[in-house]
C-alpha positions as CSV (number, residue, x, y, z in Angstrom):
1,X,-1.1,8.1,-28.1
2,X,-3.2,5.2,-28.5
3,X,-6.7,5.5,-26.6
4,X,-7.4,1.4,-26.3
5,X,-9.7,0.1,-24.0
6,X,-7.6,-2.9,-24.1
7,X,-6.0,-4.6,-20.5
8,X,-2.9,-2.9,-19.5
9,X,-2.0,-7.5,-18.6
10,X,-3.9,-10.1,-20.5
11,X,-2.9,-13.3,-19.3
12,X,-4.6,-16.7,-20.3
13,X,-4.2,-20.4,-19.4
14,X,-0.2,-19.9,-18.4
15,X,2.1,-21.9,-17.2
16,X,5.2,-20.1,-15.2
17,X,8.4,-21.9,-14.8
18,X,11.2,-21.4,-13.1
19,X,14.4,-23.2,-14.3
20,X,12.6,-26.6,-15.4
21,X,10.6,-26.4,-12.4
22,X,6.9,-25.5,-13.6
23,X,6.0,-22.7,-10.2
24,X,2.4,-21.7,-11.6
25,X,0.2,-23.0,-14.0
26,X,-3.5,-22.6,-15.3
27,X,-3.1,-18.9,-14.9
28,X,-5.9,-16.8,-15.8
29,X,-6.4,-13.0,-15.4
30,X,-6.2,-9.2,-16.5
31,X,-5.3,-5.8,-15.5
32,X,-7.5,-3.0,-16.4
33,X,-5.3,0.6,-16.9
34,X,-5.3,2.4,-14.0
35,X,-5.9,-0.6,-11.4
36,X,-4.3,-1.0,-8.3
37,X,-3.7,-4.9,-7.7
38,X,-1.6,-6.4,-4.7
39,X,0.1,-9.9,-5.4
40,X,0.6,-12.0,-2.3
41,X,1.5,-15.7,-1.6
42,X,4.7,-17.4,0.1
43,X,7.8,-16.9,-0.5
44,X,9.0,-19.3,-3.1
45,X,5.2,-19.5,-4.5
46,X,5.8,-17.8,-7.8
47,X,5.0,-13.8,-7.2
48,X,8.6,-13.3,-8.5
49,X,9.0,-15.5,-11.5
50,X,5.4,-13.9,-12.6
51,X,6.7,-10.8,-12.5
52,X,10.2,-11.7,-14.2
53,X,7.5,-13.2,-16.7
54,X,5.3,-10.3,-17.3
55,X,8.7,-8.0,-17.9
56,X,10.1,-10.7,-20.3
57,X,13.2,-11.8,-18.2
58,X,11.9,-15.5,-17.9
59,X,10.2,-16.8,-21.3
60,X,7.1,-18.1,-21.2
61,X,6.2,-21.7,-22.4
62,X,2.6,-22.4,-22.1
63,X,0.3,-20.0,-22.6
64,X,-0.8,-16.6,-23.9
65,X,0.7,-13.3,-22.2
66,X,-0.1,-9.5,-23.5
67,X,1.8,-6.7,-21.7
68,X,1.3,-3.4,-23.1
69,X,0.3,-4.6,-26.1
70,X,3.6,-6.7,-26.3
71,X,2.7,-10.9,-26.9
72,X,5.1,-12.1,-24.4
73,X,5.6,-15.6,-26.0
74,X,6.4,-14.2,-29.2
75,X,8.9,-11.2,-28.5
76,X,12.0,-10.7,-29.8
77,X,15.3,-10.0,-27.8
78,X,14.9,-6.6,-29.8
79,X,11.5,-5.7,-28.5
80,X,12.3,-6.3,-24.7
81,X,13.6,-3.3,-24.3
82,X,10.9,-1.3,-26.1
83,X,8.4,-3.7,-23.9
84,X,10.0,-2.2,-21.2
85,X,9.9,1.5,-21.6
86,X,5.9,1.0,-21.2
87,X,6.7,-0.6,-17.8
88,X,8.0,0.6,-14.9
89,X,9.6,-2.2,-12.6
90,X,10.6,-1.6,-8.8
91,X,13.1,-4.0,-7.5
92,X,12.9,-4.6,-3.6
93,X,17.1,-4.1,-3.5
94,X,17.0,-1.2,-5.4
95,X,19.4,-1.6,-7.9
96,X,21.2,1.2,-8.0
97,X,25.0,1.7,-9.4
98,X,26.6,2.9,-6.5
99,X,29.2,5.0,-8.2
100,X,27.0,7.4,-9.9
101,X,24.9,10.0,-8.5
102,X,21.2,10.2,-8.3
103,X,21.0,12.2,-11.7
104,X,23.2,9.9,-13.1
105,X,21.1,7.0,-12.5
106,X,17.9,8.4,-13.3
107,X,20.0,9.4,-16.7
108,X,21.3,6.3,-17.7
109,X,18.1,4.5,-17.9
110,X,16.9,7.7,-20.0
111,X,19.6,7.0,-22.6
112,X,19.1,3.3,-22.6
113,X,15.7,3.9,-23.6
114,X,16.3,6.4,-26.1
115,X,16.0,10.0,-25.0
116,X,18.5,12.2,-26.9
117,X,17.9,15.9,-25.9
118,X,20.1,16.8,-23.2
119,X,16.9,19.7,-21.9
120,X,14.1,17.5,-22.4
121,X,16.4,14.8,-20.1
122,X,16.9,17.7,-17.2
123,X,13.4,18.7,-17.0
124,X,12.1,15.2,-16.7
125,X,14.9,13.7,-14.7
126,X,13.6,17.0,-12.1
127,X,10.3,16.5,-12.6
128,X,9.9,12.3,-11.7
129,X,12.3,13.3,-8.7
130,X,9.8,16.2,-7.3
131,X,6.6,13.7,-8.1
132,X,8.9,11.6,-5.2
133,X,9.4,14.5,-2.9
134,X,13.3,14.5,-3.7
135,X,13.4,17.5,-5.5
136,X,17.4,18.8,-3.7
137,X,18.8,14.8,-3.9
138,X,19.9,15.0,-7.5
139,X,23.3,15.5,-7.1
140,X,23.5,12.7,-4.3
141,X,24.9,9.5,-4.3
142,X,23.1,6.8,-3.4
143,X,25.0,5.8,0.1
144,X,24.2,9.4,1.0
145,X,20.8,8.5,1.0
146,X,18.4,6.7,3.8
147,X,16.7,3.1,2.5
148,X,13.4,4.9,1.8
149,X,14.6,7.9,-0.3
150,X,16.5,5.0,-2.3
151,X,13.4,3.2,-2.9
152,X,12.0,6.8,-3.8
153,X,14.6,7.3,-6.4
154,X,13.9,3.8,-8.0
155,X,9.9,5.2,-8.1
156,X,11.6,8.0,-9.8
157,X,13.5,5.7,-12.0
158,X,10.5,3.4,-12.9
159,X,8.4,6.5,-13.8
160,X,10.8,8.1,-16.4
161,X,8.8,6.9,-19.5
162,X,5.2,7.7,-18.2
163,X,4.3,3.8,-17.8
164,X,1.5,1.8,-18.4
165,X,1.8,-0.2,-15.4
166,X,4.2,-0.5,-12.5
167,X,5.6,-4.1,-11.8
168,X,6.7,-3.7,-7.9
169,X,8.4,-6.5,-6.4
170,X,8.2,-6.3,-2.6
171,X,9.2,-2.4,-2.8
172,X,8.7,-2.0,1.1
173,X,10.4,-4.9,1.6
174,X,13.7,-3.4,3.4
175,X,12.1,-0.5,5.2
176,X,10.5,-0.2,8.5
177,X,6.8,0.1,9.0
178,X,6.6,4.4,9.3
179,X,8.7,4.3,6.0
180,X,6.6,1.6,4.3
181,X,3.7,3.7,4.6
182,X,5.5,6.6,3.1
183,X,6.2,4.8,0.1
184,X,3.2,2.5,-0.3
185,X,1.4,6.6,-0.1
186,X,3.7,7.6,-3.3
187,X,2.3,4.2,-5.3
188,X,-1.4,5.4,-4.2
189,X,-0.5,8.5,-6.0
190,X,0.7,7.1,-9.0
191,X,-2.3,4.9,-9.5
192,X,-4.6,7.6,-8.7
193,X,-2.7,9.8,-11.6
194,X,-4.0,6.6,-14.4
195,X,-0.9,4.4,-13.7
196,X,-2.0,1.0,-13.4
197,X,0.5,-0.8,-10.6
198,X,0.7,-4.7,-9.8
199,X,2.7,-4.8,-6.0
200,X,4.3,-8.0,-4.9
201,X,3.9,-7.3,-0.6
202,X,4.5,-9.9,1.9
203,X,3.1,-7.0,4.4
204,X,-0.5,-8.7,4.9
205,X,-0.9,-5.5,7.2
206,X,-0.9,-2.9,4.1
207,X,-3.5,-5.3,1.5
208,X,-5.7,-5.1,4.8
209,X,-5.4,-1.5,6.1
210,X,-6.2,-0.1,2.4
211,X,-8.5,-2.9,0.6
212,X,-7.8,-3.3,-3.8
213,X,-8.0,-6.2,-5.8
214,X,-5.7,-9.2,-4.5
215,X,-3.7,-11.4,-6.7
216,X,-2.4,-15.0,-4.7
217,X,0.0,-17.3,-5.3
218,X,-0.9,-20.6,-3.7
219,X,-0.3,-24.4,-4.0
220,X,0.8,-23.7,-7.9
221,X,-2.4,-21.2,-8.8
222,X,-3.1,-17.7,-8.4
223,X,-6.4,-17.1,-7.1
224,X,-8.5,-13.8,-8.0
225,X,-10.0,-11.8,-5.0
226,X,-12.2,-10.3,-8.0
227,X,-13.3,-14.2,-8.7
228,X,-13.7,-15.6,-5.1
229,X,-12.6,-15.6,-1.5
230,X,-8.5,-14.9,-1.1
231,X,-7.3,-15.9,2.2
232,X,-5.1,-12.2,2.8
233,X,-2.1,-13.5,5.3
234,X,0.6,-14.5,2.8
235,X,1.4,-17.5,5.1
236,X,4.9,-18.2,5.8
237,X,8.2,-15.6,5.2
């Protein structure tokens, strides 16, 4: 296990496109392990295309990006994958295959990542799901299953491989406000454990009601509440 003191994100001077459309550009910050960081801005500003960015499913251009220890310019097709085992990423529409049952789910991304032994695959696949307080839901399928113990299972999901960091796009997105809370309590957790966690949130009522560092999108630039003064309503949605 590698103790480095190294940011979790290193980005410097980067431009983010989206299609031929450049979205953000002279981009310029990091993410210490263990930090809790909210990313605001419009819709349409860029929170998503940084993220997409910062996983490796839009290439970058311009600029220098480290994730995990990954140089996001410079990976290969054949590294994404391992890129991503040291993320976890949280998808507002949870992304779940339908057909197959909690366990299943959680399984597949085990296998896709490389866990072999069937034991060692139980006893973490029941031990992400109790972190999530969904210890009896295993066996579920996902219709059987209210919006916010969906976005639980994706937590779940996303925490399989003990991740650096936690790439959440809008994860409260879908669910009412008591709900919201819930979750958002579940990521507080998380972080608190050592997991660093960079939230995408158009809910300007959570980044007020518990105060971290603030990322925002705006006019083409992400300002840096640990820099200067961010303006905390995200405008328009």
């Amino acid at each position: 296990m590698s103790f480095s003191s190294d940011p979790v994100v290193r980005v410097r001077d980067a431009s983010i496109f989206q299609d031929n459309n450049t979205v953000l550009s002279d981009v310029n910050f990091e993410i210490e392990k263990g930090e809790f960081v909210f990313l605001i801005g419009r819709t349409g500003g860029g929170k998503t295309s940084l993220l997409k960015t910062l996983y490796a499913d839009l290439s970058l251009r311009l600029g220098e990006i480290n994730v995990a220890g990954y140089d996001i310019q410079k990976i290969k097709n054949s590294e994404i994958p391992l890129l991503r085992r040291k993320l976890g990423i949280i998808f507002q529409d949870f992304q779940l295959f339908p057909d197959r049952s909690v366990a299943d789910n959680l399984l597949f991304v085990m296998k896709a990542t490389g866990w072999k032994e069937k034991s060692k695959m139980k006893g973490r696949l029941t031990e992400v799901l109790m972190r999530v307080g969904l210890g009896s839901v295993a066996s579920k399928m996902p219709h059987q299953l209210s919006g916010g113990e969906q976005q639980r299972v994706v937590i779940a999901r996303a925490l399989i491989n003990e991740p650096a960091i936690l790439l959440a796009d809008e994860p409260t997105g879908n669910l009412d406000p008591e709900v919201s809370q819930g979750i958002f309590k579940i990521f507080q957790e998380i972080n608190k454990s050592g997991t660093a966690i960079l939230m995408a949130t158009h809910d300007h009522n959570l980044v007020r009601q518990y105060p971290a560092r603030v990322l925002k999108c705006e006019k083409g630039k992400v300002m840096d509440s640990k820099n200067q003064e961010v303006d905390l309503s995200t405008g328009q949605y």
